[in-house]
C-alpha positions as CSV (number, residue, x, y, z in Angstrom):
1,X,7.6,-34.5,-23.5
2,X,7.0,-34.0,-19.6
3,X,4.3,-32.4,-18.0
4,X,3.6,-31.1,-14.9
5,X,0.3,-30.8,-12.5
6,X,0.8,-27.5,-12.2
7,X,0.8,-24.7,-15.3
8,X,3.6,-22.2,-15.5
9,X,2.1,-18.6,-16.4
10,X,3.9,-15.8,-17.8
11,X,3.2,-13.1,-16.0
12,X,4.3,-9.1,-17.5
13,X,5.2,-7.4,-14.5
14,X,5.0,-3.2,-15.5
15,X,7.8,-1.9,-13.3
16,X,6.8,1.5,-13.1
17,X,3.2,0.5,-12.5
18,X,5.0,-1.6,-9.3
19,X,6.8,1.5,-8.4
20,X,3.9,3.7,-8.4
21,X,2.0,1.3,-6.1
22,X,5.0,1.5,-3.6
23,X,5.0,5.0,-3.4
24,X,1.2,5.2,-2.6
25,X,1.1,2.3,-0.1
26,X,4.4,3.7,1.4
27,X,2.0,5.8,3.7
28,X,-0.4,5.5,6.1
29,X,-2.5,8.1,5.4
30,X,-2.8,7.1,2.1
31,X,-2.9,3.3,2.6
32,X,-6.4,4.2,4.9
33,X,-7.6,6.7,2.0
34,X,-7.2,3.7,-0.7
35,X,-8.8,1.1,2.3
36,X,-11.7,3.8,2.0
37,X,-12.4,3.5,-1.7
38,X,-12.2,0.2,-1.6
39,X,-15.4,0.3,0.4
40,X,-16.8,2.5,-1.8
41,X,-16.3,5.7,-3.7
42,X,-16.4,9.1,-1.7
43,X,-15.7,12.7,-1.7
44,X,-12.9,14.1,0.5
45,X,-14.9,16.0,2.9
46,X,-16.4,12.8,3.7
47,X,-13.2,11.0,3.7
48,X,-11.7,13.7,6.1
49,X,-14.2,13.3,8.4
50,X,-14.0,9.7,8.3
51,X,-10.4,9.2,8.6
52,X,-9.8,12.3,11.0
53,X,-7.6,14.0,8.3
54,X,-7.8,17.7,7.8
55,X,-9.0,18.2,4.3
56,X,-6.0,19.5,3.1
57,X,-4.1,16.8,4.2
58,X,-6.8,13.9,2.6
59,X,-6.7,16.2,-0.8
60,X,-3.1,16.1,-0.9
61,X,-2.5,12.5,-0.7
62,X,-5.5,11.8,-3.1
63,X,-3.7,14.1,-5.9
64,X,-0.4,12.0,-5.4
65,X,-3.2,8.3,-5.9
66,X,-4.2,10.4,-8.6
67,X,-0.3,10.8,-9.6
68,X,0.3,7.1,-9.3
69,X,-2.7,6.5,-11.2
70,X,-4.6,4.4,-8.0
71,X,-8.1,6.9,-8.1
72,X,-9.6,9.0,-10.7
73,X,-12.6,11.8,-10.2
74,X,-15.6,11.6,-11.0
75,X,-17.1,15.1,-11.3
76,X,-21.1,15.2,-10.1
77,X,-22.8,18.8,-10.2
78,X,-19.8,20.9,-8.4
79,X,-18.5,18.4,-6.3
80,X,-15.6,15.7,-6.9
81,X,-15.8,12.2,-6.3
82,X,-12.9,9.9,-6.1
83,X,-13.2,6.0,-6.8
84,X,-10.3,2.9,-7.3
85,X,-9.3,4.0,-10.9
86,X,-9.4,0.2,-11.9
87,X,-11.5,-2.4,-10.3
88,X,-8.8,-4.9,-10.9
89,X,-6.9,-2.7,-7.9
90,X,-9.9,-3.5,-5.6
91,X,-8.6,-6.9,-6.2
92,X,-5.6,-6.8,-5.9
93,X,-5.5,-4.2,-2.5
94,X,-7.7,-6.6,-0.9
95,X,-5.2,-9.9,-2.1
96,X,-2.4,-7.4,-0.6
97,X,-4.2,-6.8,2.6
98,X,-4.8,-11.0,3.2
99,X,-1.0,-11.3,3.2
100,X,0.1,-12.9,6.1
101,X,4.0,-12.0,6.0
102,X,6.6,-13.8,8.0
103,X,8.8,-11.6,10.4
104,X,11.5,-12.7,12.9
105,X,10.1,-13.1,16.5
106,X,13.5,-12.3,17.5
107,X,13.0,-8.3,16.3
108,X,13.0,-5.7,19.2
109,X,12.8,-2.3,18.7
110,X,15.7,-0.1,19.2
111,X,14.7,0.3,23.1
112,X,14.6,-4.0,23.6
113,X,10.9,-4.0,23.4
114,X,9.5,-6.8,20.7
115,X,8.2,-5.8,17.5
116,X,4.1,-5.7,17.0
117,X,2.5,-5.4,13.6
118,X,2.8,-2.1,11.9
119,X,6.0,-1.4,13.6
120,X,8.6,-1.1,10.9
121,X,11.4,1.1,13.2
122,X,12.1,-2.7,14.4
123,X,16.0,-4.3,13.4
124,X,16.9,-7.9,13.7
125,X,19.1,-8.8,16.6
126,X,21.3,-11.1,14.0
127,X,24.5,-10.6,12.0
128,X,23.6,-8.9,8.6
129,X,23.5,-10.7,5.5
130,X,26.3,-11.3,3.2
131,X,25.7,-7.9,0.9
132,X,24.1,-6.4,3.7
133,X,26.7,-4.4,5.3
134,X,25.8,-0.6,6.5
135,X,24.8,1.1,3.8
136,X,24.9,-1.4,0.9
137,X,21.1,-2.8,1.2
């Protein structure tokens, strides 16, 4: 029998549950709202003010978290508070947010410039991958 140093783990990956985090870390605006309630739980007037969002704006990305089932409410006398809807997402946002991802130095931007963080316009000045042709990504 061999062993190893290291364990293997079995991990069940929920793809929906994957595809419902995409679509709410897909935006900015809601990427900040989520960075908020990580901090702590809030109400959307609060979070408006914070974030410099109008408050229709910050309610209509928290009912799409709410969609993707990222926050919950929390009703108190009249008023609706929205927290992480499971404190194993505080976790794992704050894991996400450690990343330190690898990108090409070589990326410009369409106009030649170089890429900076947060910049996702940016295309590699290299020949596409085998599969990678216009169109079939």
């Amino acid at each position: 029998m061999e062993t190893t140093d290291s364990p293997t783990f079995a991990v069940a990956v929920n793809a929906e549950a994957l595809a419902r985090v995409g679509t709410a870390l897909a935006d900015e605006n809601r990427r900040r709202l989520l960075l908020e309630l990580l901090n702590e739980p809030a109400y959307p007037a609060d979070l408006a003010e914070r974030l410099g969002m109008t408050r229709g704006n910050v309610s209509n990305h928290l009912a799409c978290l709410r969609g993707c089932g990222l926050v919950r409410t929390v009703p108190v006398g009249r008023r609706v508070r929205y927290e992480l809807a499971d404190p194993k997402l505080a976790h794992a946002l704050a894991e996400l947010a450690s990343l330190v991802l690898l990108v090409d130095q070589a990326e410009t931007t369409p106009s030649g410039e170089p890429c900076t963080p947060g910049d996702y316009s940016c295309t590699a000045q290299s020949d596409p991958l085998p599969g990678e042709e216009a169109g079939h990504v």
